[in-house]
N, C-alpha and C positions, 0 to 999 in steps of 0.2 A: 525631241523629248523635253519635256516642261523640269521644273524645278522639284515640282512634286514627284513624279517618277524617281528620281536620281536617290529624293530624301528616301520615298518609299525603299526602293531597292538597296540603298544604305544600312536601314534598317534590320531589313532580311539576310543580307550578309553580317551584321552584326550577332543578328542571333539566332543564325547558321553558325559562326566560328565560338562564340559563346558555347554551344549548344557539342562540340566535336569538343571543346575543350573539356566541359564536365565530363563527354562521356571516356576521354582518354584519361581523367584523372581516375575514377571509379574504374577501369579495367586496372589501372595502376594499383588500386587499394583491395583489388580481387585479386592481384598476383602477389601483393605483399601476403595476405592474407595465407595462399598457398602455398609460397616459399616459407613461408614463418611456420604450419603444419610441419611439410618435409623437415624441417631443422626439427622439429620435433621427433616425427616419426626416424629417422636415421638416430638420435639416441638413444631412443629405444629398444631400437632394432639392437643397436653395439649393448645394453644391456639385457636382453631377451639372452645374448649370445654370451654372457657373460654367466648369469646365474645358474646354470646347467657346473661349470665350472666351480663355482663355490659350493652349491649342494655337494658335486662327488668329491672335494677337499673334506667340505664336514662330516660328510658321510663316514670319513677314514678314523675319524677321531671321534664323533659321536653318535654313535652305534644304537642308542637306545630313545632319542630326539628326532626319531622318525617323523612324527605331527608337525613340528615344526618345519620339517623337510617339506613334505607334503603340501603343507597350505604356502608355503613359499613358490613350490614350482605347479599349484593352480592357479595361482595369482594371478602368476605369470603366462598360463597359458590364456589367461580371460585380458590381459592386457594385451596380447598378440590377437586374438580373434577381434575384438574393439578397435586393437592398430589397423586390421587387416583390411575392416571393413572401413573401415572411417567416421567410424561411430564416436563420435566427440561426445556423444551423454552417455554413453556404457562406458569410455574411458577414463572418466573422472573418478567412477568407485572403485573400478578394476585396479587405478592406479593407486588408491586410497588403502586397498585390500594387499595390494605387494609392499606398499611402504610399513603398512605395518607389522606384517611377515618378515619382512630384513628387519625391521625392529627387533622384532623380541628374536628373530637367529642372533644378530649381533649381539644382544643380551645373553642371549645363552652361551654363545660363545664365551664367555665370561669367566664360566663356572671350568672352562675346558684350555687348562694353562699352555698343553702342547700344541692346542689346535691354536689358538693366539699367537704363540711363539714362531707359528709355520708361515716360511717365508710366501710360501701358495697363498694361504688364505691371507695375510697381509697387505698382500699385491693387489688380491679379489678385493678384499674390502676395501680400499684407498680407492681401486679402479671403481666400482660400482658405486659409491658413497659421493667421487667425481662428476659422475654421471649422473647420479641424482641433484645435485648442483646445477649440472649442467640443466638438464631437463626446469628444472623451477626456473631458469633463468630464461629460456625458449618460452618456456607458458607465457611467463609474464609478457613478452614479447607478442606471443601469439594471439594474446588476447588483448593487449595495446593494440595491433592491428585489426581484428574482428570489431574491436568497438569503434574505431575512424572508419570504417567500412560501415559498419551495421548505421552511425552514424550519421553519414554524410549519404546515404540511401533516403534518408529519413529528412532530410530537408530542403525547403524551398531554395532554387530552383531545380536541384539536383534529383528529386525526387522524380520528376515527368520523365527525366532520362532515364533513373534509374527504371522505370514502370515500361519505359516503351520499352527498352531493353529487355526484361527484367532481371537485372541485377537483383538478389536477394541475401536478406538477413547471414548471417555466420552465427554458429555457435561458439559460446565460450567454453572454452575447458577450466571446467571448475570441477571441487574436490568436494569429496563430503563434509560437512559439517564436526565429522568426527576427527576428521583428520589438520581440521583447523586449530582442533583443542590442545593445551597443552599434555606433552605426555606423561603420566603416570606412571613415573620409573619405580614406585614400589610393587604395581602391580606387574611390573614386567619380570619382576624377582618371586616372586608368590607361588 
């Protein structure tokens, strides 16, 4: 074998192990991607299983805020069908539509001194108010990783890997635009 074969075959091993290297980082940033989902989805799930609990709390003490009951535990069922399926663009409003259902309950709660003062619903609210903490703190997580994913698909030379593969795009979990806004605490008293 000549000098030229050795460079050649040099070469091809170079970007053979190049080439295994991109594609183990992008499986890397497809499991980041997943696990950061799951840490999602498991919050939700712990608050799915929560609000069932603070409606029948409220329920005891505000007898006549039934609509409020209501659109809080649809919210929450179009946040479970959205979780269920993995529908990241139906979860962004679902989740928009229950945040601001605990909103105006927790406002209404207000008006209702014994139901405040109950050491149940205390607990519910500290616990699911946590969780909602928790959950904005996973998104942002989640969507830091979708965008170094969606990212690094999208460039040279990582892109021919990602296409023979086909690695593809992630969505983001985002929110409505309504729910970006500040809230209007006069209107939640009205």
């Amino acid at each position: 074998m000549d000098i030229g074969t050795f460079i050649f075959l040099g070469i091809i091993a170079v970007v053979l192990i190049y080439g295994i290297m991109i594609y183990n980082n992008l499986v890397s940033l497809k499991h980041n991607v997943s696990q950061a989902w799951s840490n999602i989805d498991v919050l939700l799930k712990q608050r799915h299983d929560e609000l069932p609990k603070l409606v029948e709390t409220c329920k005891q003490y505000m007898g006549f805020e039934k609509d409020t009951l209501v659109k809080v535990m649809e919210a929450r069922s179009q946040v479970a069908n959205a979780r269920a399926a993995g529908d990241i663009a139906a979860l962004g409003p679902a989740e928009s539509m229950l945040r601001m259902g605990l909103g105006n309950l927790f406002a209404v709660a207000e008006d209702y001194p014994e139901l405040k003062a109950s050491e149940s619903f205390q607990h519910l609210q500290t616990r699911i108010t946590g969780l909602e903490n928790q959950i904005a703190d996973r998104r942002e997580y989640y969507n830091e990783s979708v965008n170094n994913n969606n990212i690094r698909i999208e460039q040279f030379p990582d892109v021919i890997v990602a296409r023979l593969f086909k690695f593809g795009p992630r969505d983001l979990l985002e929110f409505s635009e309504e729910e970006k806004r500040d809230v209007d605490v006069k209107a939640l008293f009205n």
